[in-house]
N, CA, C and O of each residue as an XYZ file, in Angstrom:
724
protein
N     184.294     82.527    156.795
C     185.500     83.325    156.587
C     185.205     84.806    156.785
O     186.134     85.561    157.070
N     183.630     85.382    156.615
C     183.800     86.634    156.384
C     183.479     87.098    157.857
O     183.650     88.240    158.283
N     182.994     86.041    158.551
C     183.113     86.324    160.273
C     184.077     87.108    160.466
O     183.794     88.305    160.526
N     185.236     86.774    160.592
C     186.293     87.539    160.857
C     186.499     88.571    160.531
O     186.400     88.650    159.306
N     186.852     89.837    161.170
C     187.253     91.155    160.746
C     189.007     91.104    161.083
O     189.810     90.482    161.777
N     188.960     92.147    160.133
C     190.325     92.498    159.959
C     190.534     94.267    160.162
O     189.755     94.988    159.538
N     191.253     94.700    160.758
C     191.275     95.913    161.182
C     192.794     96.627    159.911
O     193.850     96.069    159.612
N     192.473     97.431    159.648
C     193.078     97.951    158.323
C     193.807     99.353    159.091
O     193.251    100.153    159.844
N     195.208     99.343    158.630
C     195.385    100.732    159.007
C     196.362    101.708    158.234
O     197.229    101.307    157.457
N     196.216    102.512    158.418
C     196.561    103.641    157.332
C     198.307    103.600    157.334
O     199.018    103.289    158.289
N     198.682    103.953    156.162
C     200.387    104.099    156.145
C     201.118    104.333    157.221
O     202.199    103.783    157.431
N     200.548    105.209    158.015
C     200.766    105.729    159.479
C     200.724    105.263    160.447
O     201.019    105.800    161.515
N     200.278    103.958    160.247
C     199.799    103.214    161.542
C     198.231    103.366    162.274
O     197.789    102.618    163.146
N     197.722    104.226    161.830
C     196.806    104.973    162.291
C     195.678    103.928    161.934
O     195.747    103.266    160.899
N     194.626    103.804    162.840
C     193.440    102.643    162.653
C     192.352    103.537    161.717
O     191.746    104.518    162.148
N     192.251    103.093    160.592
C     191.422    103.357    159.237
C     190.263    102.870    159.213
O     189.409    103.717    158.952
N     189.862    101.796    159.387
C     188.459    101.054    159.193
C     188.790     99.440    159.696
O     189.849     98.977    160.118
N     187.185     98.633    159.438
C     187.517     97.565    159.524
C     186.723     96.679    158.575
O     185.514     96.783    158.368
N     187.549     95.794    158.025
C     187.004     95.154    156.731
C     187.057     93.396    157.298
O     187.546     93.027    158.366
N     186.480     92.600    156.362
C     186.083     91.411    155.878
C     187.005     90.535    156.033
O     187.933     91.340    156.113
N     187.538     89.459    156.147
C     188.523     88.651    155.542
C     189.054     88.608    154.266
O     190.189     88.861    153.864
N     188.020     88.237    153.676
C     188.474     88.210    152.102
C     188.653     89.528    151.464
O     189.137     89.423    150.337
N     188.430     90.631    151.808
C     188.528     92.352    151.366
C     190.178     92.381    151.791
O     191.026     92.812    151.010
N     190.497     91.869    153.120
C     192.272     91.678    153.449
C     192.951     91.240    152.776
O     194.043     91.688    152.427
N     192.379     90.158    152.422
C     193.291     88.638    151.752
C     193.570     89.205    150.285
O     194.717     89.035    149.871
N     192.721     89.818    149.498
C     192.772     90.958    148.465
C     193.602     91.659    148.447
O     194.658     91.498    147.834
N     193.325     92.494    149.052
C     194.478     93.484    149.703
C     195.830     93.124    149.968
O     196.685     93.985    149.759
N     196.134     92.145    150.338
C     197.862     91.648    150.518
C     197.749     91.207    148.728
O     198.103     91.896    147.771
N     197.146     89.860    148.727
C     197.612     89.119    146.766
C     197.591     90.604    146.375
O     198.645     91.120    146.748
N     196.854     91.405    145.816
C     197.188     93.108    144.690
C     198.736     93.322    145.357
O     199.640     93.597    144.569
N     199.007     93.215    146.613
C     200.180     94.718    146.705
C     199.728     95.313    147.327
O     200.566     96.182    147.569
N     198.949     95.502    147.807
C     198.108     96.901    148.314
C     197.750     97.061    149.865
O     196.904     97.799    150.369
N     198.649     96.144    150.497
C     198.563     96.273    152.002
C     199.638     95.374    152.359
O     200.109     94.707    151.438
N     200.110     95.229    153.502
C     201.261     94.085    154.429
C     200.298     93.649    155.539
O     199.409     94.255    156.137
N     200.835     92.225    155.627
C     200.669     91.654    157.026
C     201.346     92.527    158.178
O     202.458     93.053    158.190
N     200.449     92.521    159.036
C     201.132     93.253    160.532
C     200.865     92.172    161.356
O     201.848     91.627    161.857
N     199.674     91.697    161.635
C     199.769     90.456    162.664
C     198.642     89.472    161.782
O     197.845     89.702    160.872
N     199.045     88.221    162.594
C     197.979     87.179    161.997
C     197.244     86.542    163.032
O     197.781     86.496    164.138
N     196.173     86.067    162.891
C     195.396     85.581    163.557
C     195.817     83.889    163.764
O     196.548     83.472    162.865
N     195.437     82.862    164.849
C     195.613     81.366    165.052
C     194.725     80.576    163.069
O     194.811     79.436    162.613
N     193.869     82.069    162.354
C     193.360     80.654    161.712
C     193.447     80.911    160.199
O     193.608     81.970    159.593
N     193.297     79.660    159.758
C     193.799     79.930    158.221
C     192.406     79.032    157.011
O     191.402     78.331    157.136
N     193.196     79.634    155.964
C     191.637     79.592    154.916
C     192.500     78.737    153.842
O     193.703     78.842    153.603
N     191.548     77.862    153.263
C     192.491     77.074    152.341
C     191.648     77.096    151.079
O     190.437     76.877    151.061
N     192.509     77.421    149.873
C     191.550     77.235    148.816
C     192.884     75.669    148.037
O     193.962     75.138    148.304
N     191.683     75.604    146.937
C     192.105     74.146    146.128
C     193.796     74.011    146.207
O     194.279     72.878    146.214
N     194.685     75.210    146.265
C     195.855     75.031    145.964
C     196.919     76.147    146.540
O     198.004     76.451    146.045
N     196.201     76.755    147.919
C     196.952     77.541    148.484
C     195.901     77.396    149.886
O     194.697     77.161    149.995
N     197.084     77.680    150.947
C     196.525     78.151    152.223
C     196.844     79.360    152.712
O     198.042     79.643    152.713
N     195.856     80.375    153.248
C     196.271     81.516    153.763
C     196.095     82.296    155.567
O     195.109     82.770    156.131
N     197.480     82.133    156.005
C     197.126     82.592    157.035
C     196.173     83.827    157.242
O     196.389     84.806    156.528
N     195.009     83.884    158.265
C     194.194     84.927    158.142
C     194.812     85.881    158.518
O     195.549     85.520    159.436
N     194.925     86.990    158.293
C     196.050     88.457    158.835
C     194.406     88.997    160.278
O     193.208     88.735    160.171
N     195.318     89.947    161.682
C     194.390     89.970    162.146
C     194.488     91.723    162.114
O     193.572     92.475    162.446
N     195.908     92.157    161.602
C     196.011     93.683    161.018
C     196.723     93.527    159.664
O     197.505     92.664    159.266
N     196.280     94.480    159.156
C     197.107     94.655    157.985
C     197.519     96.916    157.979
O     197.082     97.824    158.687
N     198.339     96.893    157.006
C     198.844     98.153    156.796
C     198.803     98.867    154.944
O     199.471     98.331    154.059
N     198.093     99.847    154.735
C     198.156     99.908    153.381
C     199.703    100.303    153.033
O     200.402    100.873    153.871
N     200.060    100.047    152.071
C     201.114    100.312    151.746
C     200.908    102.568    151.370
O     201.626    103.499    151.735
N     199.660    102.543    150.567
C     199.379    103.880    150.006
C     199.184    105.089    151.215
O     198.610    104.375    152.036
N     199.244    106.017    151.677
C     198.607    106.758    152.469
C     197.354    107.089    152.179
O     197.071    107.610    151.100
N     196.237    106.756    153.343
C     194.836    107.351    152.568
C     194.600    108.677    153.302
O     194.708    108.558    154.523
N     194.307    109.899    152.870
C     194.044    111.300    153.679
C     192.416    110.696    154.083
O     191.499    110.123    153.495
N     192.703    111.206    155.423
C     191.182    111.194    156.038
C     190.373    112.881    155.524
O     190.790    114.032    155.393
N     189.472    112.410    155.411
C     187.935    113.906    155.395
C     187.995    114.507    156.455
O     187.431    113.840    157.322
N     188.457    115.586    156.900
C     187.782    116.536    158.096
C     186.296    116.509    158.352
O     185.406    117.236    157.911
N     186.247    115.167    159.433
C     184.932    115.045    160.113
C     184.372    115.927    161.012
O     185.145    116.308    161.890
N     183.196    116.379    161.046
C     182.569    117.430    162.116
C     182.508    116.506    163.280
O     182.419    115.278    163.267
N     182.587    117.507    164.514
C     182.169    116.865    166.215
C     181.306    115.409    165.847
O     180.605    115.184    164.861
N     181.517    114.821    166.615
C     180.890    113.514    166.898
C     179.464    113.465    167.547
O     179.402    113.436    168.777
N     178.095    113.452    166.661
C     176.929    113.741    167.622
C     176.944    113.163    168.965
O     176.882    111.943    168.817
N     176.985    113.395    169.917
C     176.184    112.703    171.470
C     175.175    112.072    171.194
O     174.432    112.640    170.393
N     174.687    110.572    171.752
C     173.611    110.280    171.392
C     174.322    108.791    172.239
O     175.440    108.323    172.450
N     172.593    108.382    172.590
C     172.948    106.872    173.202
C     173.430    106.259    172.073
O     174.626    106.062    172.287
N     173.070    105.769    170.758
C     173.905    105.108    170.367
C     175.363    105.157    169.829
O     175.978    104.128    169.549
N     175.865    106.356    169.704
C     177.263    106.769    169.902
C     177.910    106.327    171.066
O     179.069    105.913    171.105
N     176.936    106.448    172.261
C     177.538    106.241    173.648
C     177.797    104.552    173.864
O     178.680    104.049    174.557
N     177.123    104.091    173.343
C     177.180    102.318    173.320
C     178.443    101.785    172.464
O     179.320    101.022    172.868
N     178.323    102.387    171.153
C     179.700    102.205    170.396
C     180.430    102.111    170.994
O     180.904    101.102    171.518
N     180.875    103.826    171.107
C     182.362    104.212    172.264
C     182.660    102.716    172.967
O     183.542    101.933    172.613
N     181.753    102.537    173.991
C     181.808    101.537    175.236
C     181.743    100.086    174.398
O     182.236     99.231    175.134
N     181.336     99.529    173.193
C     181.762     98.467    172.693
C     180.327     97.559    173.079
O     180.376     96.330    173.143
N     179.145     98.273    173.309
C     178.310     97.409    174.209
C     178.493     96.894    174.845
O     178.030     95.759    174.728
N     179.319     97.192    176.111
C     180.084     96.479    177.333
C     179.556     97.109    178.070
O     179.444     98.303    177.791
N     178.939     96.564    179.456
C     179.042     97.611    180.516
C     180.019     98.031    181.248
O     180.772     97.153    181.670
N     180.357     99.654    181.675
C     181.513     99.762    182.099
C     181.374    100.086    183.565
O     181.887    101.111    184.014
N     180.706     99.259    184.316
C     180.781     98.679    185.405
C     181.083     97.117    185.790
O     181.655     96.741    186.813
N     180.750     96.584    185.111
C     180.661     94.748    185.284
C     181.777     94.010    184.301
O     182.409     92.987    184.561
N     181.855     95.031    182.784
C     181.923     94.210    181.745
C     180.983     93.195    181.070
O     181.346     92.548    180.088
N     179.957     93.096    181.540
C     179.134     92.144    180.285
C     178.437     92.714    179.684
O     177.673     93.620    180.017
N     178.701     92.036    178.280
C     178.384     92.351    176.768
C     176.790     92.374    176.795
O     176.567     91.319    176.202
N     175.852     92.773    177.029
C     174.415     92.438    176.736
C     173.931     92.541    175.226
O     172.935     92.037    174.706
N     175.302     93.643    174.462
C     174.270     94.123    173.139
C     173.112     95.428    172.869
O     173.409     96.609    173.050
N     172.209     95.115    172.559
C     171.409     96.145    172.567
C     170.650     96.671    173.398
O     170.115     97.774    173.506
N     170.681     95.090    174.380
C     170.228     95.894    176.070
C     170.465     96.664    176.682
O     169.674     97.044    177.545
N     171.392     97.099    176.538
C     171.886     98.061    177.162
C     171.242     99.187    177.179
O     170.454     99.580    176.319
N     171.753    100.058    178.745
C     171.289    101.561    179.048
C     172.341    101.856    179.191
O     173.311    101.124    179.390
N     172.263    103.683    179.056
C     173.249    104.837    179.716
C     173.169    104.708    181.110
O     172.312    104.062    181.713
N     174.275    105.471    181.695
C     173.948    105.961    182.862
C     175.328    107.404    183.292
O     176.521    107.468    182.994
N     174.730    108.035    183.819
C     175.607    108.706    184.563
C     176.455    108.866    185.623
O     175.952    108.796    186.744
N     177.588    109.059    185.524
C     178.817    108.660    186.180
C     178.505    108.930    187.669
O     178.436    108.206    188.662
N     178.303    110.567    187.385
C     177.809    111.415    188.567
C     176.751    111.546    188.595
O     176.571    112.332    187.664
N     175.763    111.330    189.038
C     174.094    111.566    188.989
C     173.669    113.131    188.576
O     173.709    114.148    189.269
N     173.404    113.015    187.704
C     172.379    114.417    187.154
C     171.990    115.236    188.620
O     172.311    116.413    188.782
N     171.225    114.413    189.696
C     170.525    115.386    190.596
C     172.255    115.718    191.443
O     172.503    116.800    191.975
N     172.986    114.866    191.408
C     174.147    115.791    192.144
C     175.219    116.841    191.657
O     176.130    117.369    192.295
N     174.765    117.019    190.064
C     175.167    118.254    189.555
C     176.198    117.585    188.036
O     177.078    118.167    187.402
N     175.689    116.327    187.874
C     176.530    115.638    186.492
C     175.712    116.276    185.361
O     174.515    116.560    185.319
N     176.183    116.347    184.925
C     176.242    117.233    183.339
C     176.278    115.809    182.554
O     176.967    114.839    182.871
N     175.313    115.913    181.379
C     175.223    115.039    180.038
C     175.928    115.625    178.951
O     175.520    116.327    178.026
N     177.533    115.032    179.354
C     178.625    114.615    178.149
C     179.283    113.937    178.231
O     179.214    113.428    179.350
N     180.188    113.432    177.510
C     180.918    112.411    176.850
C     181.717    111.632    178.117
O     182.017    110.447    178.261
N     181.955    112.955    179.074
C     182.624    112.192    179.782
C     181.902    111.980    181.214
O     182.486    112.008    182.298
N     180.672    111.787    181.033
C     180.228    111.250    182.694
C     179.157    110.744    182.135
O     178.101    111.156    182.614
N     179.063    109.837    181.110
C     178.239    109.002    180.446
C     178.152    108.056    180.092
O     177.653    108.189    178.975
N     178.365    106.657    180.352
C     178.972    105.145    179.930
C     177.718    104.392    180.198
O     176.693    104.534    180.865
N     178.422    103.249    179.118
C     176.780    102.061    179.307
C     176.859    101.271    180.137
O     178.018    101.005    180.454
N     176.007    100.694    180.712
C     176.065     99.799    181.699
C     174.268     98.896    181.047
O     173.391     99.246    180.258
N     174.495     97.631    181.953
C     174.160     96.866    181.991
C     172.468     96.773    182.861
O     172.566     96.638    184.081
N     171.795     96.803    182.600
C     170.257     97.238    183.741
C     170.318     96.488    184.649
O     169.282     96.436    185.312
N     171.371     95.672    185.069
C     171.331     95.312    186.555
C     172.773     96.498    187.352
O     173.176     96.686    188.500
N     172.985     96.812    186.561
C     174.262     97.722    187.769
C     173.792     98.776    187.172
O     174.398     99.706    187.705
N     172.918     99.304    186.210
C     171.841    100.505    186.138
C     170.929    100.503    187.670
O     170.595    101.315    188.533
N     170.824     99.449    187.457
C     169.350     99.918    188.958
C     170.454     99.812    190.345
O     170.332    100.561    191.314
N     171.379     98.899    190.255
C     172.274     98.845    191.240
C     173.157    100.111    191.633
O     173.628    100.235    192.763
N     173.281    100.724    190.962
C     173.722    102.124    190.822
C     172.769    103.369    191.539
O     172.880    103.979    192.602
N     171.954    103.420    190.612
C     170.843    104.170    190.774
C     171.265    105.855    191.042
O     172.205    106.182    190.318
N     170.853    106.759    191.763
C     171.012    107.847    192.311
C     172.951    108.132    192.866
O     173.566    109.193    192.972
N     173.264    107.171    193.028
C     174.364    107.346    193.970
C     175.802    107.818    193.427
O     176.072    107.617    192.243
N     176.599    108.358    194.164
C     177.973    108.107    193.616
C     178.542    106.533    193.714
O     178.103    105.718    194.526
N     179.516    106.276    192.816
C     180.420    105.194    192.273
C     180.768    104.907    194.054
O     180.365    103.894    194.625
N     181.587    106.012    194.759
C     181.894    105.094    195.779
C     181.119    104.944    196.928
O     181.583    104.194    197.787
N     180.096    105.457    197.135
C     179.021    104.656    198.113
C     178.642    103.377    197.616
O     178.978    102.446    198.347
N     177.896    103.007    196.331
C     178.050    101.801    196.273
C     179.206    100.294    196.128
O     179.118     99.075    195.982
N     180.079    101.180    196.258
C     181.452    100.456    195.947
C     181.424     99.787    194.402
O     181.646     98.588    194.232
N     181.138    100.670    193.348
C     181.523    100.001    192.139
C     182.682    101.190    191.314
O     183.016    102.353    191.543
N     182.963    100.366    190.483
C     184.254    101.298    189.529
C     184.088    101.283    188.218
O     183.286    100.453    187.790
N     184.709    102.080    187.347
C     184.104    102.297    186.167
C     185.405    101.106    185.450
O     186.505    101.032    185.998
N     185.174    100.516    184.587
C     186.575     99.452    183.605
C     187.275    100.376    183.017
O     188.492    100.194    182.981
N     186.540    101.988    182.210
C     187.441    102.688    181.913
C     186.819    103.704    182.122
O     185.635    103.834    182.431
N     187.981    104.821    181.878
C     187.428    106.239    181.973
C     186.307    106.925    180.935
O     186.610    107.076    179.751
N     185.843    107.069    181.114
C     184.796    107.793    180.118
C     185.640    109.205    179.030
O     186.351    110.137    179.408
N     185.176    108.829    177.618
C     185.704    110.373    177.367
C     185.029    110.624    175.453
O     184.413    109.836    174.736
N     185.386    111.683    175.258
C     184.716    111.991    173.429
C     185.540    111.432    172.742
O     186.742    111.646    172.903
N     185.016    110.493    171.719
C     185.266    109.669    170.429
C     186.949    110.585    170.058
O     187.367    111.391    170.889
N     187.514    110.388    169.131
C     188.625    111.344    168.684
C     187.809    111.316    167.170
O     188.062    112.314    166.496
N     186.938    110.403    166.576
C     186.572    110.388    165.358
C     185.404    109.615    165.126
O     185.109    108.842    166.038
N     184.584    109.638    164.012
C     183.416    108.504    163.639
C     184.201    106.944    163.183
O     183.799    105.791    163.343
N     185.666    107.557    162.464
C     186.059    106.439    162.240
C     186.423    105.399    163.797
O     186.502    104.179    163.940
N     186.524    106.139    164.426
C     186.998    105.392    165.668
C     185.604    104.515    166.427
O     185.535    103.473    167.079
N     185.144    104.976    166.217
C     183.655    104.634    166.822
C     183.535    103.560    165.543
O     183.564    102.428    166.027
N     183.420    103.506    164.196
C     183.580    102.270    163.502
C     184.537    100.932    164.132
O     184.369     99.714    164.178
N     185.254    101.559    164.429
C     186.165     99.975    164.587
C     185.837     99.480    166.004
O     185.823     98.270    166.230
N     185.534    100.504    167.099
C     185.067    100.509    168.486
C     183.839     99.348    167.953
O     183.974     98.307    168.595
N     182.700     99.273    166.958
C     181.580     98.266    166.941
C     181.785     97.010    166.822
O     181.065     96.035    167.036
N     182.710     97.112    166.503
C     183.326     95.142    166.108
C     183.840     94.552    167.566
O     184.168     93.369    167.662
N     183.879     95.317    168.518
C     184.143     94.747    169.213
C     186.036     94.785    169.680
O     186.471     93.673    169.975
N     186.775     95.626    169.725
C     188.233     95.118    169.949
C     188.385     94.378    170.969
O     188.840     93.234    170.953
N     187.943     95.100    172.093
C     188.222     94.098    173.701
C     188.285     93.000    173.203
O     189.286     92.447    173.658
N     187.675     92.253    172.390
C     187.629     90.631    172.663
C     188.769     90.174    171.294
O     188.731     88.993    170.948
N     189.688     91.064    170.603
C     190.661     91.131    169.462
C     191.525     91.575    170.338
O     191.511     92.801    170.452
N     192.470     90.864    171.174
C     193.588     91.627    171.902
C     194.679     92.039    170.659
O     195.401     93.030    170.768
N     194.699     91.384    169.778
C     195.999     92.280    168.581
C     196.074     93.123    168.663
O     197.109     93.710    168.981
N     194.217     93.989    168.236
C     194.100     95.079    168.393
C     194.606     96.504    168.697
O     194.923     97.535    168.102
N     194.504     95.971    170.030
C     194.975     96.477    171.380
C     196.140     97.815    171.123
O     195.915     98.912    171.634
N     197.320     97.580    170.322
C     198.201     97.757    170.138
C     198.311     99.103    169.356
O     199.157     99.979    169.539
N     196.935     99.094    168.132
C     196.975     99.901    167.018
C     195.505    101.052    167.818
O     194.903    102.002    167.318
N     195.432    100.679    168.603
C     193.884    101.560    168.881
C     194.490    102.335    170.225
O     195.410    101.820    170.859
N     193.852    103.728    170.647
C     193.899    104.373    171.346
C     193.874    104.045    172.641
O     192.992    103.207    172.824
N     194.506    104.357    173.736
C     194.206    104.004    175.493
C     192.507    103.775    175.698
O     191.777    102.861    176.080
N     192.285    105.702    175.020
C     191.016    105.730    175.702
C     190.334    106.209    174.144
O     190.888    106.281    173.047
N     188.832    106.513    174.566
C     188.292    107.310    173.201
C     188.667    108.549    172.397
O     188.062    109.006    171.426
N     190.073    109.135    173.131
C     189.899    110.788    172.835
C     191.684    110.443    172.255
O     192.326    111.374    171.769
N     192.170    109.355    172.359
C     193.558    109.460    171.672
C     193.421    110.166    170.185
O     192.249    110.440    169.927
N     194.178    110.449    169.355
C     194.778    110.940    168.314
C     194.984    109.617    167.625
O     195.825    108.742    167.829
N     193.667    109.724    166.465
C     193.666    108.492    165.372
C     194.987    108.961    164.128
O     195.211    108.293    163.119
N     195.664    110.119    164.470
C     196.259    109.954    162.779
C     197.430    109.672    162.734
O     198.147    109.533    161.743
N     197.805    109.521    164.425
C     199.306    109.242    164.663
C     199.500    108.327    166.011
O     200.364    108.558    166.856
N     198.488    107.176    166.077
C     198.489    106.191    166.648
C     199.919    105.130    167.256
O     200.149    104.523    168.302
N     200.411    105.269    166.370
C     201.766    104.675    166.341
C     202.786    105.407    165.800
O     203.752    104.826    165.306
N     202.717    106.488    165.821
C     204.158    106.960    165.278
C     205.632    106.586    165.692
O     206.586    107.098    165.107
């Protein structure tokens, strides 16, 4: 049951964190959150069954902390990207390398946005070159986190949670506090 994550979001709509199954299932029995969507699977105890929720909404507003800039760092950069490569799409995990969009020797700059993970076979397949001499494309645009919280829920993986989809930003640099307004 606790496989499952549940993506939690603020009064606002705004994507807050991501919690447990049973931390959700809590959260609705108190009062203290609504179903927004549910997932295909359900949990049964001795004398109740509960559809698993795959968002929920607090009922309370929670104020976020004014977080400082988001460090740069490969493993920030893997988050962002979901451990996906964003050339191929496959998930390797921790295999993964950086790479640069634009090659360093042709004048790419190391930031947020000409920096994505890829996979060490379309790492070496890549290599030196621009994207369109070798004929590959990026799955998404590269760009800076909007938050740490965002980069939290980015680790679980959404791509493969299409609900998701809905409550989370286009790209990395959307506006977490008014997601859905």
């Amino acid at each position: 049951m606790d496989a499952d994550k549940v993506l939690v979001l603020n009064n606002s709509f705004a994507p807050l964190h991501v919690c447990t199954t049973r931390r959700a299932i809590v959260l609705l029995y108190t009062g203290k959150a609504e179903r927004i969507e549910d997932s295909p699977s359900i949990v049964h105890s001795p004398s109740v069954a509960f559809v698993i929720p795959s968002v929920i909404r607090l009922h309370r507003y929670v104020k976020l902390p004014i977080i400082p800039s988001i460090a740069f760092s490969k493993k920030n950069i893997l988050r962002r990207d979901a451990y996906t490569c964003q050339y191929c799409g496959r998930n390797s995990g921790e295999r993964m390398t950086i790479d640069h969009v634009i090659p360093r020797s042709l004048g790419g700059r190391t930031i947020w946005e000409n920096v994505v993970s890829a996979c060490r076979a379309c790492n070496v397949k890549k290599g030196n070159t621009p994207l369109h001499e070798v004929r590959m494309n990026l799955l998404r645009k590269p760009s800076k986190p909007a938050s740490i919280f965002y980069l939290g829920i980015m680790a679980h993986s959404p791509h493969r949670i299409i609900s998701w989809s809905t409550y989370l930003p286009r790209d990395g640099g959307g506006d977490l506090q008014g997601a859905r307004s």
